[in-house]
MARLUMDO-853383 format. One record per atom (N, C-alpha, C, CB): x, y, z. Coordinates in pm, whole numbers, padded with zeros to 5 digits, always signed. Glycine has a CB too. Example, Ala and Ser with C-alpha at 12.3 -4.5 7.8 and 13.67 -1.06 7.14 Angstrom:
# residues 2
+01319-00569+00780
+01230-00450+00780
+01320-00330+00780
+01131-00447+00905
+01285-00225+00708
+01367-00106+00714
+01290+00003+00787
+01408-00060+00572
This chain:
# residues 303
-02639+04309-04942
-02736+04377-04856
-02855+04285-04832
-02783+04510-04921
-02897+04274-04721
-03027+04201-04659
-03145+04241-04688
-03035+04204-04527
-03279+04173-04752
-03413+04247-04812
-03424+04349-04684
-03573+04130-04840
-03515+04449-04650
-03561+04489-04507
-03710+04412-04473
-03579+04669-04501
-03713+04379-04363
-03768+04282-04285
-03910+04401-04231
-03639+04210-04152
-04020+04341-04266
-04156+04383-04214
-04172+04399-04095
-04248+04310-04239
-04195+04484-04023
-04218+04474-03844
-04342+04372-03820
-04269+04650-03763
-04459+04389-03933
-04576+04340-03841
-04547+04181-03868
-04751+04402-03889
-04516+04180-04002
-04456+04010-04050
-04417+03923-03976
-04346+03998-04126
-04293+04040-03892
-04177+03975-03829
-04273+03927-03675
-04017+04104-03808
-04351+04015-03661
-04365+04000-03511
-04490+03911-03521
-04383+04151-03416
-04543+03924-03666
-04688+03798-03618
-04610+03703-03638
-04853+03772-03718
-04492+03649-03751
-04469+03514-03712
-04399+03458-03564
-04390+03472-03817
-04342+03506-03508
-04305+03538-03389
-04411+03481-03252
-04291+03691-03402
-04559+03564-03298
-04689+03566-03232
-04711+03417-03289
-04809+03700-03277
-04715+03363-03397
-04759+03218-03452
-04695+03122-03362
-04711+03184-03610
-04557+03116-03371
-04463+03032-03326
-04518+03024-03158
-04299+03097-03360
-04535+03130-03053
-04555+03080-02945
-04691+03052-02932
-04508+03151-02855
-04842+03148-03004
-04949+03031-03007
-04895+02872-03020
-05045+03058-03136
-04858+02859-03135
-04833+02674-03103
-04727+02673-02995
-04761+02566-03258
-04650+02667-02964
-04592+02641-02846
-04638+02626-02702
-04521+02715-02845
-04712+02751-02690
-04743+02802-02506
-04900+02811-02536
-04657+03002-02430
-04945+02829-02652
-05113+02838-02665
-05134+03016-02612
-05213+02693-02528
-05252+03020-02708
-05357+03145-02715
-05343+03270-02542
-05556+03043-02725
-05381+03153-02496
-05388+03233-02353
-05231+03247-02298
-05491+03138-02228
-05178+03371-02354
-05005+03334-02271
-04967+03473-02302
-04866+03188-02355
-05045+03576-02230
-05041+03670-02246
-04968+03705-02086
-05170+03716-02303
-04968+03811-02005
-04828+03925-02111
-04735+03824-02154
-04707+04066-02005
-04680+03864-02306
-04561+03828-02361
-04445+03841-02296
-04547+03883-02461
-04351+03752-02211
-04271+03740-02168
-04121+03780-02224
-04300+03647-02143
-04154+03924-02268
-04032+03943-02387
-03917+03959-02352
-04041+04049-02472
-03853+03970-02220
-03694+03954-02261
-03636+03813-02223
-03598+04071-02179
-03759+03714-02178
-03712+03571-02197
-03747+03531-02350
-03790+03466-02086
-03833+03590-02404
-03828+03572-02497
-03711+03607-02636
-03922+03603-02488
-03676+03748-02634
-03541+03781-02725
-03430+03680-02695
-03476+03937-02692
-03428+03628-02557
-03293+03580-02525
-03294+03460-02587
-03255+03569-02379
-03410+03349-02607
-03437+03271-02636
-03435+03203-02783
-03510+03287-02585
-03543+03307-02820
-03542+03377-02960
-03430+03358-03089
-03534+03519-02923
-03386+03476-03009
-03205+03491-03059
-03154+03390-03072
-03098+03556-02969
-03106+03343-02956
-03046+03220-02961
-03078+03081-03096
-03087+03178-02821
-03225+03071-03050
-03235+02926-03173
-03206+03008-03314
-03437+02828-03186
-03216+03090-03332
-03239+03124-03489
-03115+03207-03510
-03391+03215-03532
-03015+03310-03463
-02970+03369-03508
-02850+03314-03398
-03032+03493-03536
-02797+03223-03381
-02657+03177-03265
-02521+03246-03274
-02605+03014-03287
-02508+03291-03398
-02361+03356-03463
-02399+03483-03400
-02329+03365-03656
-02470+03527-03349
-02506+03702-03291
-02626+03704-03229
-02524+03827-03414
-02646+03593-03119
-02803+03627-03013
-02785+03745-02937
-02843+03502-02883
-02901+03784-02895
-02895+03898-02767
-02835+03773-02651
-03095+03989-02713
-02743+03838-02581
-02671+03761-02504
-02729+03836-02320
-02481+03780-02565
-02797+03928-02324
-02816+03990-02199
-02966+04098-02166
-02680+04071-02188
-03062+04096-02099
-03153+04188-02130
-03181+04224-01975
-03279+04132-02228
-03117+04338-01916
-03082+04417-01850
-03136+04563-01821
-02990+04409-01882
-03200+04556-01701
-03218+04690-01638
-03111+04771-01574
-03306+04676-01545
-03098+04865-01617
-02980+04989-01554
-03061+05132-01517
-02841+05037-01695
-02943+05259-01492
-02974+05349-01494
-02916+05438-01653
-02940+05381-01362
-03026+05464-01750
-03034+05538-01859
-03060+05669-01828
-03120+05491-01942
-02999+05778-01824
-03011+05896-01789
-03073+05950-01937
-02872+05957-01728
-03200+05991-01929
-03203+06056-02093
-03264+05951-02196
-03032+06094-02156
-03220+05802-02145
-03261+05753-02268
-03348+05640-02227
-03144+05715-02363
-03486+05554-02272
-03569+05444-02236
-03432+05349-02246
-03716+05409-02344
-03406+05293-02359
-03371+05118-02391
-03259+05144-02447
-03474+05014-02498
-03147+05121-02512
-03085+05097-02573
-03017+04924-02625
-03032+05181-02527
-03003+04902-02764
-02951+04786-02797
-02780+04798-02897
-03084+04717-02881
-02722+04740-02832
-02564+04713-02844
-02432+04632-02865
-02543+04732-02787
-02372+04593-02982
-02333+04440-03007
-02195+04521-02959
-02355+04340-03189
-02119+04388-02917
-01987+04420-02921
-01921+04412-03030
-01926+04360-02845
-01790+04441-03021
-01665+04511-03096
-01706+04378-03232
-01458+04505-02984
-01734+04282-03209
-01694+04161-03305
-01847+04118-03389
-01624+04010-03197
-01975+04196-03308
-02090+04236-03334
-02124+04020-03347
-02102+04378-03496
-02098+03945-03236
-02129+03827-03232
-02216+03802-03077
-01993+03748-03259
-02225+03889-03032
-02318+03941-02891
-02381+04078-02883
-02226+03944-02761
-02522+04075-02836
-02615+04219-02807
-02655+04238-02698
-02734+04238-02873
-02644+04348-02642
-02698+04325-02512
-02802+04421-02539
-02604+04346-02379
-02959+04415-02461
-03045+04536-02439
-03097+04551-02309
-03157+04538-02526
-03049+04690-02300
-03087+04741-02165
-03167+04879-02159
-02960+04757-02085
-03277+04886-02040
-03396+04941-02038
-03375+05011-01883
-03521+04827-02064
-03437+05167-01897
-03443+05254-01812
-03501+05183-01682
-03517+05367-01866
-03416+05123-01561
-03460+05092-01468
-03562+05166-01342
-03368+05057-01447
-03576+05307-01365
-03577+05416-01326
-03719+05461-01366
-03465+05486-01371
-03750+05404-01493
-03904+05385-01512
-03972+05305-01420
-03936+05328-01637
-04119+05390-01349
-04205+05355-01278
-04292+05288-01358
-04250+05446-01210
-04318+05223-01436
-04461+05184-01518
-04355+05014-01595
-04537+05369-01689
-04426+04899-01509
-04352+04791-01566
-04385+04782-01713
-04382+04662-01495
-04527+04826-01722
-04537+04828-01899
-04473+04873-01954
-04622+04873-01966
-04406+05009-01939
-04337+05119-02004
-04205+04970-02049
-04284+05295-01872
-04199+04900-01960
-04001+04842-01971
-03994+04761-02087
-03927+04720-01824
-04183+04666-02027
-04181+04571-02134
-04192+04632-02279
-04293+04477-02111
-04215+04706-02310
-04232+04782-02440
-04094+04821-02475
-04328+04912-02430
-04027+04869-02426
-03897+04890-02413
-03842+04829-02465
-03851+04891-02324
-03837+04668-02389
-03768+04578-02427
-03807+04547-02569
-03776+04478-02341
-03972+04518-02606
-03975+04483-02720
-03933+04564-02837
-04077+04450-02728
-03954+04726-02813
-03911+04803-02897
-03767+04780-02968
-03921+04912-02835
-03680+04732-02814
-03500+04662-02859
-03528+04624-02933
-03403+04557-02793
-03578+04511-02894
-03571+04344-02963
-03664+04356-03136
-03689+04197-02818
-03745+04459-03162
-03760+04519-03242
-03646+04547-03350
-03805+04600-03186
-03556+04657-03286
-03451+04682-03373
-03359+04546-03400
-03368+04799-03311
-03354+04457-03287
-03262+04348-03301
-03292+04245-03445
-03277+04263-03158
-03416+04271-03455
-03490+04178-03513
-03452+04201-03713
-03668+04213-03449
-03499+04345-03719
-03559+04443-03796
-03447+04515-03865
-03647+04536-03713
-03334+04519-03777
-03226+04623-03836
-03047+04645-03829
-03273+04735-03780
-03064+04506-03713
-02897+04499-03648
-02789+04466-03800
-02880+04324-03503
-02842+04477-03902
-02721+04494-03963
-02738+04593-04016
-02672+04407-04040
-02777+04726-04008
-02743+04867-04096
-02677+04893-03945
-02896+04997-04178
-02699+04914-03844
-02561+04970-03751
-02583+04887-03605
-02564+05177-03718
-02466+04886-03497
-02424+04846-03404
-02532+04862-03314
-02313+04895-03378
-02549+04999-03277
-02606+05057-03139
-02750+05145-03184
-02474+05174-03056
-02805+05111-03094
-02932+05176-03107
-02959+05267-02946
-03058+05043-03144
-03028+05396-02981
-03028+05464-02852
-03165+05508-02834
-02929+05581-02842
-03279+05516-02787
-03367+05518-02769
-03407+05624-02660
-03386+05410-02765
-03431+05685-02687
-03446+05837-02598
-03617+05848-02547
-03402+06002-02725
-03599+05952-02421
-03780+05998-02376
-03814+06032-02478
-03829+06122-02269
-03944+05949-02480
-04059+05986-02573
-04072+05950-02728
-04063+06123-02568
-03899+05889-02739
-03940+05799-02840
-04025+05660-02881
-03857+05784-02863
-04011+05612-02715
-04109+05483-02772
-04200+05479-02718
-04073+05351-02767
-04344+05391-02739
-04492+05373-02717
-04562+05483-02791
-04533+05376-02561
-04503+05578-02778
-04627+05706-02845
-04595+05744-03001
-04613+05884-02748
-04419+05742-03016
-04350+05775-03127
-04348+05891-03132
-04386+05730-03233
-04358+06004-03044
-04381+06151-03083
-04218+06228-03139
-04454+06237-02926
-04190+06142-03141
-04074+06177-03168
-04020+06193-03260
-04021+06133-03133
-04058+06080-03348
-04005+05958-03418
-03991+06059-03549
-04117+05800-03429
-03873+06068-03626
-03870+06111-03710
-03847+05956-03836
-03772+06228-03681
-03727+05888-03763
-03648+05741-03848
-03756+05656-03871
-03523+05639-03751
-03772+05647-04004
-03879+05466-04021
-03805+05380-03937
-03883+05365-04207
-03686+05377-03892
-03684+05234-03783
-03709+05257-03657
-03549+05158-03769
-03734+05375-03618
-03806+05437-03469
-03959+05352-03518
-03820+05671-03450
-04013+05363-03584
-04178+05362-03619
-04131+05292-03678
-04283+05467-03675
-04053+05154-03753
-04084+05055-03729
-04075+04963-03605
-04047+05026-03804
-03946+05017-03515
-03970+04861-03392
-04064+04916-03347
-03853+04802-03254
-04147+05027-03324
-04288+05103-03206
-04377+04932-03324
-04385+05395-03255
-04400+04968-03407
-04484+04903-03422
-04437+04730-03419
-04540+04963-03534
-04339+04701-03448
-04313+04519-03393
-04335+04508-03276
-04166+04446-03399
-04330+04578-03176
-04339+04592-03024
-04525+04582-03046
-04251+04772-02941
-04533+04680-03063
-04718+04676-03062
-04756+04547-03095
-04804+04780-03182
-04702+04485-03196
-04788+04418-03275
-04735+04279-03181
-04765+04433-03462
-04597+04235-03157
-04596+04122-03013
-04653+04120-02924
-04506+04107-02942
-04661+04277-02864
-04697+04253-02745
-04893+04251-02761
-04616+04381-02641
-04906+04318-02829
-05082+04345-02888
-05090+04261-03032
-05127+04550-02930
-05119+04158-03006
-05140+04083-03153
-05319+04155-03215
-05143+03855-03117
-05335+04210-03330
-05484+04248-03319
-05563+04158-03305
-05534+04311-03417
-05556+04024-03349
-05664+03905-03359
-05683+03929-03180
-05591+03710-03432
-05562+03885-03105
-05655+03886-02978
-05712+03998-02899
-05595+03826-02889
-05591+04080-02961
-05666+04244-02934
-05860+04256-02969
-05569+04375-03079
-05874+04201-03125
-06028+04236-03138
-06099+04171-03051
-06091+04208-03266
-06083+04009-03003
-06172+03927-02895
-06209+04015-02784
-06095+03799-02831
-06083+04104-02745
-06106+04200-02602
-06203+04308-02593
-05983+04277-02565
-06239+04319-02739
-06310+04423-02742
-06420+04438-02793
-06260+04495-02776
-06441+04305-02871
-06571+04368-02979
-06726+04332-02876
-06577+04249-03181
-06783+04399-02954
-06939+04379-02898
-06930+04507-02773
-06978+04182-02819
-06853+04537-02707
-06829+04595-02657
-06802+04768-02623
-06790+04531-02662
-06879+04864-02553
-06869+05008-02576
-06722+05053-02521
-06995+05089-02497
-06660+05140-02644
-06484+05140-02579
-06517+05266-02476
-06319+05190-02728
-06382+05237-02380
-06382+05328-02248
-06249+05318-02182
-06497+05283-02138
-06221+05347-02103
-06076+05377-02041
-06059+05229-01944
-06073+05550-01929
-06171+05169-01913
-06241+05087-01836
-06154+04996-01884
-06391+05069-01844
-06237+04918-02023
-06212+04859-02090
-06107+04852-02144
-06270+04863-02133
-06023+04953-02206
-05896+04993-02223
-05785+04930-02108
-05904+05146-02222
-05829+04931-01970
-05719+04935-01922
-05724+04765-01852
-05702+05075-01823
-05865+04707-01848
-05813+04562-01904
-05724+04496-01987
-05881+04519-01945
-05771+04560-02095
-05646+04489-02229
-05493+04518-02181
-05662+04585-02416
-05502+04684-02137
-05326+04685-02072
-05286+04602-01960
-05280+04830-02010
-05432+04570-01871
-05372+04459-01795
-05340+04320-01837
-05445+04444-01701
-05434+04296-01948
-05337+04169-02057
-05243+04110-02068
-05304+04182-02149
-05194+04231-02190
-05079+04237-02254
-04955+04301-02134
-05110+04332-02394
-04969+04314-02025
-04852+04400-01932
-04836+04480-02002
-04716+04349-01887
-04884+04586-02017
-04872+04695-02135
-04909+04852-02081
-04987+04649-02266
-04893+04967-02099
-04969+05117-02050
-05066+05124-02070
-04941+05236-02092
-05148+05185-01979
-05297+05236-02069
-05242+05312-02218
-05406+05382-01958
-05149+05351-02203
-05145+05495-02354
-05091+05356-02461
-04959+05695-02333
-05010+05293-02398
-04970+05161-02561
-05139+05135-02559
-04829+04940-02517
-05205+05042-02473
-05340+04989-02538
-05389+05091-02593
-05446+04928-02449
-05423+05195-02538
-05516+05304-02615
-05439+05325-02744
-05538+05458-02530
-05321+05327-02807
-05267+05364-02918
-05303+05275-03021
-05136+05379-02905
-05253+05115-02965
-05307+05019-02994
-05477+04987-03072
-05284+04978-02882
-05562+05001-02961
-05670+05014-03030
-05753+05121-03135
-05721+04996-02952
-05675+05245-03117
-05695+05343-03243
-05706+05318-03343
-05626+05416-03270
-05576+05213-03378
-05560+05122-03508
-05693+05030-03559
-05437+05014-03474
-05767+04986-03502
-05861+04867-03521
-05992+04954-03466
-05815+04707-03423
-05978+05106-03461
-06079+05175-03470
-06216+05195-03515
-06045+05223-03494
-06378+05124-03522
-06485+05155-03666
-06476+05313-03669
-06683+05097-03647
-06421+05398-03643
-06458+05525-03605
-06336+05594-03631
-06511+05538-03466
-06324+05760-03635
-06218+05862-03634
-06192+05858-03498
-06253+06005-03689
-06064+05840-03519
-06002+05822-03344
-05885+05926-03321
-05921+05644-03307
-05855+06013-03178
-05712+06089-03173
-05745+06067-03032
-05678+06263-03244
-05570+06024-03015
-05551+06044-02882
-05465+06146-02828
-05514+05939-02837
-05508+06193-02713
-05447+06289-02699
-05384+06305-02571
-05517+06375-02730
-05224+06340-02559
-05164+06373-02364
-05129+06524-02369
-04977+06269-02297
-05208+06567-02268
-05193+06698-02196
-05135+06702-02042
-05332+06760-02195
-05085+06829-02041
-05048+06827-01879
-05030+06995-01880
-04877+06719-01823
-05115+07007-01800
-05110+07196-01733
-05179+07265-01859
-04904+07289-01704
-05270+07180-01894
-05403+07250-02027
-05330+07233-02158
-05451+07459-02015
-05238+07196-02218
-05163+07213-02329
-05126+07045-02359
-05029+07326-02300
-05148+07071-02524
-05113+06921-02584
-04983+06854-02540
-05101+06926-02741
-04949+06759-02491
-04776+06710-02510
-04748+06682-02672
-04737+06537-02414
-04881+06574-02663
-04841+06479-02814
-04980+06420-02844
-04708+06328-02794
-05002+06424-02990
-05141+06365-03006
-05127+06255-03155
-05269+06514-03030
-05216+06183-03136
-05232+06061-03258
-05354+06058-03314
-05212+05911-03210
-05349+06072-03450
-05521+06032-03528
-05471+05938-03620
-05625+06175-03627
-05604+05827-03534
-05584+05694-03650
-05573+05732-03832
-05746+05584-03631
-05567+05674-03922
-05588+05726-04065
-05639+05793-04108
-05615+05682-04129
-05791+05745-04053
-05900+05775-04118
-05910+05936-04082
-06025+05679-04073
-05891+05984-03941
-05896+06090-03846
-05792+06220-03952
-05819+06026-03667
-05633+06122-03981
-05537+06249-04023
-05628+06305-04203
-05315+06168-04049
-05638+06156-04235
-05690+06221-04392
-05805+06277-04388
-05711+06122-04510
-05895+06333-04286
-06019+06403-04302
-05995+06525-04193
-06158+06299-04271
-05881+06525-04180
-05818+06654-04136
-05822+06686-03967
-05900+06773-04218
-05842+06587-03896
-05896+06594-03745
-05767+06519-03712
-06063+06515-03696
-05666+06599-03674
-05535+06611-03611
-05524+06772-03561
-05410+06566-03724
-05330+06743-03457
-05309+06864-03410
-05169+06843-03457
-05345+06900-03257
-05074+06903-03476
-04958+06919-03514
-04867+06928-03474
-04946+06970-03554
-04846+06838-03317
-04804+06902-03175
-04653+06904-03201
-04850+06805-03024
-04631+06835-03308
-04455+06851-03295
-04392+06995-03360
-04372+06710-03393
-04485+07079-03439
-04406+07209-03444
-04493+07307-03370
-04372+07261-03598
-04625+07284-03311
-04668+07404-03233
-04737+07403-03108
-04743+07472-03304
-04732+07463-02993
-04778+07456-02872
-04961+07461-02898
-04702+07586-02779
-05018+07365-02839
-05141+07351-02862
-05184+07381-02707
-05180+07211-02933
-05292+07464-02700
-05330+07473-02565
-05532+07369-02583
-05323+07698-02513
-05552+07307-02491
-05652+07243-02495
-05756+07346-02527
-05666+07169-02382
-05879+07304-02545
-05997+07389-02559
-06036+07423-02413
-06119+07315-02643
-06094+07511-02396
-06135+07573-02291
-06260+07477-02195
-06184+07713-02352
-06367+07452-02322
-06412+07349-02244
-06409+07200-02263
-06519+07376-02229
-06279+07157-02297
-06259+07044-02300
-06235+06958-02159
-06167+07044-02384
-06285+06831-02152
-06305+06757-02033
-06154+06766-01973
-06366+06598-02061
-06071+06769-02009
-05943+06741-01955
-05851+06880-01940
-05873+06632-02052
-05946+07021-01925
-05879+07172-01924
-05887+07195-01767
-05976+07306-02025
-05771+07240-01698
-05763+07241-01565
-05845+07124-01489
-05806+07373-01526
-05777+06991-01514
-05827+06875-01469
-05750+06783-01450
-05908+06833-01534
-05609+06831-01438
-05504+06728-01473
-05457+06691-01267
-05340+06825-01609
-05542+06713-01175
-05519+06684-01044
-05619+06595-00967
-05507+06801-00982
-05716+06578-01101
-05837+06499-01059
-05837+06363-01084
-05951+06545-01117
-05802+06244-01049
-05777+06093-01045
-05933+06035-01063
-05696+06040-00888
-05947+06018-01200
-06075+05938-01252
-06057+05960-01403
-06234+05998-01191
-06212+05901-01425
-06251+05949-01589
-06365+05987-01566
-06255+05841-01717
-06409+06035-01782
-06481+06090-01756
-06549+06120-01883
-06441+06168-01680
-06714+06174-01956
-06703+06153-02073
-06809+06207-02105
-06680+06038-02112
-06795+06321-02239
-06900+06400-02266
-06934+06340-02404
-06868+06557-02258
-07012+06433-02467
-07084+06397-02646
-07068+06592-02604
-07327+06270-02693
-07007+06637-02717
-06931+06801-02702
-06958+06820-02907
-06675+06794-02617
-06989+06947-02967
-06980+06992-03069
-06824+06941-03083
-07024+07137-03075
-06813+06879-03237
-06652+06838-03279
-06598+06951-03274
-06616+06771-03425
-06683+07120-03287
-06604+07157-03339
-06521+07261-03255
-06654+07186-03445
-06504+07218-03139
-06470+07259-03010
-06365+07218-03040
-06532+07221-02888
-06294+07106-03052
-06180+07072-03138
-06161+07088-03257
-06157+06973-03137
-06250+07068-03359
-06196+07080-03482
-06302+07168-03552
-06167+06941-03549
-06236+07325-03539
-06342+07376-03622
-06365+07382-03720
-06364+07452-03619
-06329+07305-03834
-06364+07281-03976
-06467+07161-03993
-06231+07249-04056
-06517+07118-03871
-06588+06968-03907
-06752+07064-03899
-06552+06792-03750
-06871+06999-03972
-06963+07043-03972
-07048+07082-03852
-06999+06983-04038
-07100+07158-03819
-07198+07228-03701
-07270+07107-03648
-07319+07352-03761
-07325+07054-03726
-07374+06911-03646
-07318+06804-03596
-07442+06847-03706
-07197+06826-03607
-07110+06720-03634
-07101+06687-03462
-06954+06767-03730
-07065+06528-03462
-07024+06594-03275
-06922+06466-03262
-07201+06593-03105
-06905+06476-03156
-06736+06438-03107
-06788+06360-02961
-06601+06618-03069
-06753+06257-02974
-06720+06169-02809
-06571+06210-02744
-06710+05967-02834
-06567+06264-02611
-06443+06299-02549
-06458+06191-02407
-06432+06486-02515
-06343+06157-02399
-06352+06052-02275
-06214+06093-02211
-06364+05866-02321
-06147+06091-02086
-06022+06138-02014
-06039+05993-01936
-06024+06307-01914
-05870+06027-01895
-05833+05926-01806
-05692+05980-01749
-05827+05779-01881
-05700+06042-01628
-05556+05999-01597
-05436+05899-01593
-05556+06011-01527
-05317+05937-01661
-05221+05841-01691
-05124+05923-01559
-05160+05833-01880
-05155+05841-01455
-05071+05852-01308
-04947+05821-01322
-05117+05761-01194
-04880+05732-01404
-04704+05720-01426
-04658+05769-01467
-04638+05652-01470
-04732+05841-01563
-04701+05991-01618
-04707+06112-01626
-04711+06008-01672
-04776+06112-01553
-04826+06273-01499
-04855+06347-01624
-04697+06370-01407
-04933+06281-01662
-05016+06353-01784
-05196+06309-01818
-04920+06306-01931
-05273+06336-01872
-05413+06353-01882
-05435+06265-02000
-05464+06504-01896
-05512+06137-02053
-05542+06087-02173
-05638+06163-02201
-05569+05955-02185
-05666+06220-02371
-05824+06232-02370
-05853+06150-02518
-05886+06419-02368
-05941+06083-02536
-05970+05987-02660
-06095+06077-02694
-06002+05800-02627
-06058+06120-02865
-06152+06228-02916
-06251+06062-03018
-06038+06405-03044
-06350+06039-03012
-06384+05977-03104
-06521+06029-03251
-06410+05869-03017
-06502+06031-03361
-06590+06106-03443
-06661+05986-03508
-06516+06213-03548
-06725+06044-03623
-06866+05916-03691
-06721+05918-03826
-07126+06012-03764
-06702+05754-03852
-06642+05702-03923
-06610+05781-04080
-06705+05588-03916
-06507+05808-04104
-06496+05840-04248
-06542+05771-04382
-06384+05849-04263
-06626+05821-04441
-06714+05773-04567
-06640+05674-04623
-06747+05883-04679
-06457+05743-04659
-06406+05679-04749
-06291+05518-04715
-06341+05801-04815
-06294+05483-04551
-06236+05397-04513
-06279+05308-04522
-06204+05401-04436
-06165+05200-04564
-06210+05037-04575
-06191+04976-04509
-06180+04962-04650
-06198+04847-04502
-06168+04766-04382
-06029+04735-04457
-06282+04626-04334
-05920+04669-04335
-05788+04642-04341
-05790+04473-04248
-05691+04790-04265
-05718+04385-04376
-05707+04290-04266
-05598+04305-04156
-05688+04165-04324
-05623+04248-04061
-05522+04276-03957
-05381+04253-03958
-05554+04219-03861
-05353+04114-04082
-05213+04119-04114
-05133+04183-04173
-05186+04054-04149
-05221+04277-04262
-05132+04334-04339
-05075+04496-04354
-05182+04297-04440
-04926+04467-04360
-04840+04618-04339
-04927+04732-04391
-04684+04626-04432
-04913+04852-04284
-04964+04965-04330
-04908+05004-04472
-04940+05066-04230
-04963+05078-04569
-04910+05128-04686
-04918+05247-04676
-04960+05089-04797
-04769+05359-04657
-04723+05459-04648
-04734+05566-04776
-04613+05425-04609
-04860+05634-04785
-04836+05717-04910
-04764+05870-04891
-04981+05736-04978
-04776+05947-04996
-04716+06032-04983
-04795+06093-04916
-04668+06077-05072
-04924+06133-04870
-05010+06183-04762
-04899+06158-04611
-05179+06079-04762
-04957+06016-04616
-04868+06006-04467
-04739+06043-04428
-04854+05887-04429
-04657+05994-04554
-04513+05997-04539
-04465+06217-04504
-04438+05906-04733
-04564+06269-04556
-04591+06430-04496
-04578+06444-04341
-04755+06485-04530
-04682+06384-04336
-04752+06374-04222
-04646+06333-04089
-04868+06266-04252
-04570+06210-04134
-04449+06189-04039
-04361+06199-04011
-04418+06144-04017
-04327+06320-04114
-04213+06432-04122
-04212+06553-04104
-04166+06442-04217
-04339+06567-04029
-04428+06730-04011
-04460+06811-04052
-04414+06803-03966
-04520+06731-04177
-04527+06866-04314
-04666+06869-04332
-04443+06832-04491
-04769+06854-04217
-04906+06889-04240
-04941+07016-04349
-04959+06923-04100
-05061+06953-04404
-05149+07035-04469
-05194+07161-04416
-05248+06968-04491
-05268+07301-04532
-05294+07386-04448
-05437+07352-04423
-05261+07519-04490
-05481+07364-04328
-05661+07358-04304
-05711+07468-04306
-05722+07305-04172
């Protein structure tokens, strides 16, 4: 049996190798010349041999060796409007290619499993989401894009113009490298789809639980009967309009953005930093406790 292979490991050395090669500035990551490439020098007995747009009915990407498992091919929902959506796609494959092609053959990748993970029940779903993030969004250059800087949808959707990436990957993206309690959130017709709180956000209890219950937005939240209006937009609102367990004084930054390829509403909840968070260097793998490991199996706490 093969050790299992780190996503962020895998994908910063990956990120090392073409800094020296192509240099710093060689952004968007060119990833399915890259897997093909990739593959090839290092793994020749079984490269990705093909990286292919089709029609996926049902499913983003899928990755697939043949009968003799000495060729892979990965192919990505052609049918997706959002070129970021593909490139993610692809990396998400090339993710599993990387990360997991010897526990099984075929990998199938379904709506809504990748960029957001709302799905994601498998650590290897939420691991290639994150080798993908972390190629296509390295944080070192991710922080240059941002620091000194007041975050905004603005700003946000520079970096996705970067990396060739979604506004919702960058925004997910930067949650991570958050000073602050961060949740992002997609609505469409007043009601949650799917929402994310950085760490700091789930362990101080400012999450929604969208995968076992219909969440309807707050009433006066910036993004409630607003999902036809093409802009942004951005209040300072009582937290506890969202979260009524946070203190009366407490208050909450709400910012929206329509996500037009998706026909859905961003809203980025941001709160005043949790007492008990540390800083994290950027290289190193998240550590999964039994808090989280709850948490990504939908076994939230009661509040």
């Amino acid at each position: 049996m093969t050790d299992a292979k780190k996503p962020m490991a895998e994908a910063n050395r990956i990120s090392s190798m073409l800094n020296t090669v192509i240099g710093a500035d060689r952004f968007p990551v060119k990833v399915d010349e890259l897997a093909l490439e990739y593959s090839r020098q290092c793994f020749a007995d079984s490269p990705i041999d093909r990286v292919e747009g089709t029609d996926l009915e049902g499913f983003d990407g899928l990755l697939k060796a043949n009968k003799a498992k000495s060729k892979w091919l990965i192919l990505y929902n052609s049918a997706t409007p959002s070129e970021g959506r593909k490139r993610f796609t692809i990396a998400h494959e090339f993710g599993h290619y990387i990360l997991h092609r010897h526990q099984q053959d075929i990998f199938q990748c379904g709506d809504g499993d990748i960029e957001t993970g709302d799905n994601n029940e498998r650590d290897i779903e939420v691991e290639a989401d994150l080798f993908a993030s972390t190629l296509l969004m390295p944080l070192d250059d991710f922080r240059r894009q941002v620091d000194g800087q007041p975050i905004s949808f603005d700003l946000l959707g520079r970096c996705a113009d970067r990396y060739g990436v979604s506004l919702t990957a960058a925004a997910l993206r930067w949650t991570e490298i958050a000073p602050k309690r961060a949740v992002l959130v997609a609505s469409r017709d007043d009601h949650m789809l799917w929402a994310k709180s950085n760490k700091a956000a789930l362990k101080s209890g400012a999450y929604f639980a969208t995968r076992r219950n219909t969440i309807e937005l707050p009433g006066d939240a910036l993004a409630h009967s607003n999902n036809g209006w093409a802009g942004s937009q951005q209040q300072s609102a009582r937290a506890q309009l969202w979260f009524p367990r946070e203190p009366e004084s407490m208050q909450v930054n709400e910012m929206i953005r329509i996500a037009g390829q998706y026909d859905y509403t961003l809203t980025l909840l941001l709160l005043p930093e949790a007492e008990w968070q540390g800083a994290r260097h950027d290289d190193e793998e998240p550590e999964e406790d039994t808090y989280d490991r709850f948490i990504r199996n939908g076994q939230y706490p009661v509040r």
